[in-house]
C-alpha positions in Angstrom: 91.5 18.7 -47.4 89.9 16.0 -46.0 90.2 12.2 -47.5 87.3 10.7 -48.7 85.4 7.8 -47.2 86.9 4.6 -48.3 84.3 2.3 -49.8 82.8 -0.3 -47.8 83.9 -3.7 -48.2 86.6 -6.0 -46.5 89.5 -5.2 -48.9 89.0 -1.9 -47.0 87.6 -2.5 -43.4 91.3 -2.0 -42.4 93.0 1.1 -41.2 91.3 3.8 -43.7 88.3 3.3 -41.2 90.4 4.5 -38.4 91.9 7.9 -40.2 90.9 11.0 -38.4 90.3 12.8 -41.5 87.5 10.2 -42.1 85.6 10.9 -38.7 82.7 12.7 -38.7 82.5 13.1 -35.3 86.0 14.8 -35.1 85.2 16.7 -38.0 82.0 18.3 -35.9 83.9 19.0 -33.0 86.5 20.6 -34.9 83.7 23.0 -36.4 82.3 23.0 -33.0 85.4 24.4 -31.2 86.4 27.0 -34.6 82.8 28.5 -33.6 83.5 28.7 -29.7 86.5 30.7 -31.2 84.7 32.8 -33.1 81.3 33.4 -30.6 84.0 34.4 -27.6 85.5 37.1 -29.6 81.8 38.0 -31.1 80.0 37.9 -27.4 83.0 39.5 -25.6 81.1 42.7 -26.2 77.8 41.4 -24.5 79.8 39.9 -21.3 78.2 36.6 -22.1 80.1 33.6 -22.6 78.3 31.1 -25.4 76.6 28.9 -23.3 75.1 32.0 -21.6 74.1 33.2 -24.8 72.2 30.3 -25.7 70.2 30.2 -22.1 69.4 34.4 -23.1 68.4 33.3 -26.6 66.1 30.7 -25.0 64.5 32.7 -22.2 64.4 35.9 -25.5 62.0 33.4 -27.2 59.6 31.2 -24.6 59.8 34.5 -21.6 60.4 32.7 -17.9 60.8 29.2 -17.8 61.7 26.0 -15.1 65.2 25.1 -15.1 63.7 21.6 -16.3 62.2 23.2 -19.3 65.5 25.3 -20.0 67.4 21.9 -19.5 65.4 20.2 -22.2 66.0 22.9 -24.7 69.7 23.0 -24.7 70.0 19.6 -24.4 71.9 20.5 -20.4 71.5 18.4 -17.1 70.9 20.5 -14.1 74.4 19.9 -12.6 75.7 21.5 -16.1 72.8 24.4 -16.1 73.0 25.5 -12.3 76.6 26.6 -12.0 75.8 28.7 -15.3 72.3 30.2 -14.4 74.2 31.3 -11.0 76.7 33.2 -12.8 73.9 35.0 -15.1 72.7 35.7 -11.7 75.0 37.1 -10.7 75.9 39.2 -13.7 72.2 40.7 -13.0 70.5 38.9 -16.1 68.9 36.5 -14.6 66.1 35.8 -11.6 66.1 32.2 -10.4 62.8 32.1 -8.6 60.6 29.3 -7.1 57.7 28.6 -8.0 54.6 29.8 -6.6 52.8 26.5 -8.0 55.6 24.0 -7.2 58.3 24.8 -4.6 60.1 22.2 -5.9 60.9 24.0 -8.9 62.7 26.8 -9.9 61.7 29.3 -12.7 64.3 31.6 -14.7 63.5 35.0 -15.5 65.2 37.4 -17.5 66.1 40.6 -16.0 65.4 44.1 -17.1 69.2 44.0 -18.6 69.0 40.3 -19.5 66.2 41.7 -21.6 67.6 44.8 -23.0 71.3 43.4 -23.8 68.6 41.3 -26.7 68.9 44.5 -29.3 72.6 44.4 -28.5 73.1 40.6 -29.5 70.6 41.1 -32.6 74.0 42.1 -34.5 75.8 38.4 -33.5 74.0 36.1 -36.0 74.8 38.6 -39.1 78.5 38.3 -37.5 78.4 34.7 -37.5 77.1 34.7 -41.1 79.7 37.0 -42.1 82.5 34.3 -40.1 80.8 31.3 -42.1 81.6 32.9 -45.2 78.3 31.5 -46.5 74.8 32.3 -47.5 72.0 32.2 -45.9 70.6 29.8 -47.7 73.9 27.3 -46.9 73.3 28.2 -43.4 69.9 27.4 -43.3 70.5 24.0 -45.1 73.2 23.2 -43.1 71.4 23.5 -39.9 68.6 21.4 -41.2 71.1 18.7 -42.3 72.8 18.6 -38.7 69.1 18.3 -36.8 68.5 15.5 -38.8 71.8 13.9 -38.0 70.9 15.2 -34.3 67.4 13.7 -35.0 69.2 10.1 -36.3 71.6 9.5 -33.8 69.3 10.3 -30.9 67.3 7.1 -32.4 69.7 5.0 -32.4 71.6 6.2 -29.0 67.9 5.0 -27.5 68.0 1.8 -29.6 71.2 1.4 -28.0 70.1 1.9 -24.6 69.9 -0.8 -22.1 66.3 -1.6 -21.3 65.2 0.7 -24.1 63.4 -2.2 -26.0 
């Protein structure tokens, strides 16, 4: 059970500040890594590792896209993205192509199996669900609550940023 936040004020800007338990970062990437658990067991039966899955799930919803566009969406650099896209290559569910308007660029396209292992996956977020132990509704508000806090600290990792002013 986790401690709860100290309240602010210098009689407690001391240690309780610094308690694990009180982090909410650590507390994310402890939820992060329990689902990474949970999706490799789940996507073991696609051949996909998570990070795969979430470049299939993207290229499911917009169809072919540049790497740059893909990048954007999950939040990946290109030196992250490229070793990955390789390997969906080269499991034959992906196309890297270039461009016909922009050699500089290179599109991603799903493959007839990249396409087809989508009815398989349609049975991992009912899984998930079922992992979460909550409802739907819970789900759904959770996931709004984290893109805000997504939303939030982008702000201010910009207001932080050198020369961002």
């Amino acid at each position: 059970m986790t401690a709860p936040l100290p309240a602010v004020g210098p009689e407690n800007a001391t240690e309780n500040w610094l308690r694990l338990d009180h982090q909410i970062c650590f507390s994310l990437h402890a939820a992060s890594r329990a689902f990474n658990g949970v999706y490799r067991v789940i996507l073991k039966d696609l051949g996909v590792t998570y990070p795969q899955y979430l470049v299939l799930l993207v290229l499911w919803e917009e169809g072919p896209l540049p790497v740059k566009k893909l990048g954007e969406h999950l939040r990946l650099d290109s030196g992250t993205l490229s070793p990955l896209l390789k390997r969906l290559e080269a499991a034959g569910l992906v196309r890297r192509e270039r461009s016909a308007r922009d050699e500089r660029s290179v599109e991603i396209r799903l493959t007839e199996e990249g396409t087809s292992l989508r009815d398989r996956a349609l049975e991992v977020p009912r899984r998930i669900l079922t992992a979460t132990g909550f409802d739907p509704g819970e789900i759904g508000a959770l996931r709004e609550r984290l893109d805000e806090l997504t939303a939030a600290l982008d702000a201010a990792a910009s207001e932080e940023t050198p020369g961002s002013r």
